[in-house]
Residue frames as a rotation matrix with the C-alpha (Angstrom) as fourth column:
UNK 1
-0.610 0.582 -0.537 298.48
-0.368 0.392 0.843 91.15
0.702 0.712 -0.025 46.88
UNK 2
-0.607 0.465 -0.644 297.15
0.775 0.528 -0.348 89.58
0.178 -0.710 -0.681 50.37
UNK 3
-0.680 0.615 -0.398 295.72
0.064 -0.491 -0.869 93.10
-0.730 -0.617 0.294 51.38
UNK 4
-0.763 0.421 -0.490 294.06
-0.633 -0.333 0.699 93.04
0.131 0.844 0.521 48.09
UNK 5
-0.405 0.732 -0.548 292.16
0.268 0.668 0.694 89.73
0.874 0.134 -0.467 48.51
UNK 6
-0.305 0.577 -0.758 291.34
0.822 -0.243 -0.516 90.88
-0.481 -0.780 -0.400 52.62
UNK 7
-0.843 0.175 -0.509 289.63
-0.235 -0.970 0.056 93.85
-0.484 0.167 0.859 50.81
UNK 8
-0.832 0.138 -0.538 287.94
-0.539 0.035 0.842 91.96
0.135 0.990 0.045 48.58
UNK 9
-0.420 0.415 -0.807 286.46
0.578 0.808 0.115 89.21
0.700 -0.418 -0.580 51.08
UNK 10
-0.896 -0.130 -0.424 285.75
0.367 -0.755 -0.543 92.36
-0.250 -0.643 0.724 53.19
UNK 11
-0.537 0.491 -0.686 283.43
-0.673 -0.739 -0.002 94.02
-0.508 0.461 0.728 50.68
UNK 12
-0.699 0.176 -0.693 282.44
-0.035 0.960 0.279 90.44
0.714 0.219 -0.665 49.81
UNK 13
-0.843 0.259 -0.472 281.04
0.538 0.457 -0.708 89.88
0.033 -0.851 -0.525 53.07
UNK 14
-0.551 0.573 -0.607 279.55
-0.120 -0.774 -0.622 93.50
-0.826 -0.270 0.495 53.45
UNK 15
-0.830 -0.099 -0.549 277.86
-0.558 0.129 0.820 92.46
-0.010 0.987 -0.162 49.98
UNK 16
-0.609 0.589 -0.532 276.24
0.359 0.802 0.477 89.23
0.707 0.100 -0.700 51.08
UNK 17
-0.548 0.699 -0.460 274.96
0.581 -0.077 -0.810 91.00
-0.601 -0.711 -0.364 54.25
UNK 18
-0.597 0.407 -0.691 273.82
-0.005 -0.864 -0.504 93.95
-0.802 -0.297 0.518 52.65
UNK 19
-0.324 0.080 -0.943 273.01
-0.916 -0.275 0.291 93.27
-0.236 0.958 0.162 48.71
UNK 20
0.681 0.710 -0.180 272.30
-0.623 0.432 -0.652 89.77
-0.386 0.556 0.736 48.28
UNK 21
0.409 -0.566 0.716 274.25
0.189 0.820 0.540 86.19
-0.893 -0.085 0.443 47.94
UNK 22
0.567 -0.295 0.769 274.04
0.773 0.512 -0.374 86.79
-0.283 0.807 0.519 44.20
UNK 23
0.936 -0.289 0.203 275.43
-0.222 -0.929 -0.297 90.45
0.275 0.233 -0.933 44.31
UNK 24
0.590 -0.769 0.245 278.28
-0.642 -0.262 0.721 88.96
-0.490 -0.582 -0.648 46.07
UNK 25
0.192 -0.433 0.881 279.10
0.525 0.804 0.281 85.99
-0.829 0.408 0.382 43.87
UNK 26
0.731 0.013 0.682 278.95
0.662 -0.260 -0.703 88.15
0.168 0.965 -0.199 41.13
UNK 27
0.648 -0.736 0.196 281.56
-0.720 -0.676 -0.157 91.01
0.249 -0.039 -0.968 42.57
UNK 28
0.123 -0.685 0.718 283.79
-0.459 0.602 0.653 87.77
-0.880 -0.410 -0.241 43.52
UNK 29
0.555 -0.307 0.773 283.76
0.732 0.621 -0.279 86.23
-0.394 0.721 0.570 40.53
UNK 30
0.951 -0.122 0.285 284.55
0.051 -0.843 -0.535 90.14
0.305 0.523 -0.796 38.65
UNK 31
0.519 -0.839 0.161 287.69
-0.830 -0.450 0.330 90.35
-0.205 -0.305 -0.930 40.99
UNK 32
0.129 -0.502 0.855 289.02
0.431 0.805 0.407 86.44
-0.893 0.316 0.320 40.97
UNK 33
0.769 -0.153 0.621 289.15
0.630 0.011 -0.777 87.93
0.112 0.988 0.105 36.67
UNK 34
0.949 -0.294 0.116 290.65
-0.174 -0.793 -0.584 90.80
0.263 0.534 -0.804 37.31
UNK 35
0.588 -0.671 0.452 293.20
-0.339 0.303 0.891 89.22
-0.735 -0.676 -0.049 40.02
UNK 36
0.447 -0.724 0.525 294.21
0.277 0.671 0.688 87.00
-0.850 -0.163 0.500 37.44
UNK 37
0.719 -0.461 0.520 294.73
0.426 -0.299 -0.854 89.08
0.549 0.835 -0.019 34.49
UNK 38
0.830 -0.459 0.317 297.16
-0.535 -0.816 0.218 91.10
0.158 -0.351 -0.923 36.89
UNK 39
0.444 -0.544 0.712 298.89
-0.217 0.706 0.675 87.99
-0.869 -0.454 0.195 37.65
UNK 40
0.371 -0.389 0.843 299.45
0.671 0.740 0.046 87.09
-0.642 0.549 0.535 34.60
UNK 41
0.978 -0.060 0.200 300.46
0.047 -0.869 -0.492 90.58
0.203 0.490 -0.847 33.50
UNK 42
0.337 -0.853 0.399 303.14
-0.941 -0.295 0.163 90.69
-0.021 -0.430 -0.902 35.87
UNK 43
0.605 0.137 0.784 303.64
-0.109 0.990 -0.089 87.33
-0.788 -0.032 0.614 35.10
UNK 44
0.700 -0.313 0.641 304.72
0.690 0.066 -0.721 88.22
0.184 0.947 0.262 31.65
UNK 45
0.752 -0.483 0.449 306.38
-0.493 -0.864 -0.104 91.55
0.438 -0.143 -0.888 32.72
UNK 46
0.326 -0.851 0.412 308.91
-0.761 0.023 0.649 89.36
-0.561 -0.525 -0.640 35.05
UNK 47
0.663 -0.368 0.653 309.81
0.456 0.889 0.038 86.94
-0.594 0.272 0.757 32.34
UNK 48
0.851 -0.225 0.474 310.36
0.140 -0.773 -0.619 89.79
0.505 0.593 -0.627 29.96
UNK 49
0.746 -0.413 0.523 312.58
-0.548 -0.826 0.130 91.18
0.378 -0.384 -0.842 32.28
UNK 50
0.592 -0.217 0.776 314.24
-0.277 0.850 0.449 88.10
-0.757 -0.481 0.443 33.43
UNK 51
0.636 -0.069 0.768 315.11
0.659 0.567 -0.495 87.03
-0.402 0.821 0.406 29.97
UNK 52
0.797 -0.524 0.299 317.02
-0.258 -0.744 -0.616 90.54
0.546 0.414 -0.729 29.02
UNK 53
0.628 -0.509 0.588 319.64
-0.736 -0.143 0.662 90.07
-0.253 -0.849 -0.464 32.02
């Protein structure tokens, strides 16, 4: 999950130089969502699992 977010802040960066503060707030905000639906996928997935055992 860390190399995910140094990717993100990566292409973030290259963003604000190249595209524009708001192009970058806007692709940072898009991932921070998707980050946390994954989280909270696998969130659920390891209770699930947890809870059978």
């Amino acid at each position: 999950m860390n190399t995910l977010l140094i990717i993100a802040g990566v292409i973030a960066i290259i963003l604000l130089l190249v595209g524009g503060f708001n192009q970058a707030l806007s692709f940072l905000l898009w991932v921070g969502i998707i980050l946390l639906v994954l989280a909270l996928i696998g969130w659920v997935v390891g209770r699930g699992r947890s809870s059978r055992v």
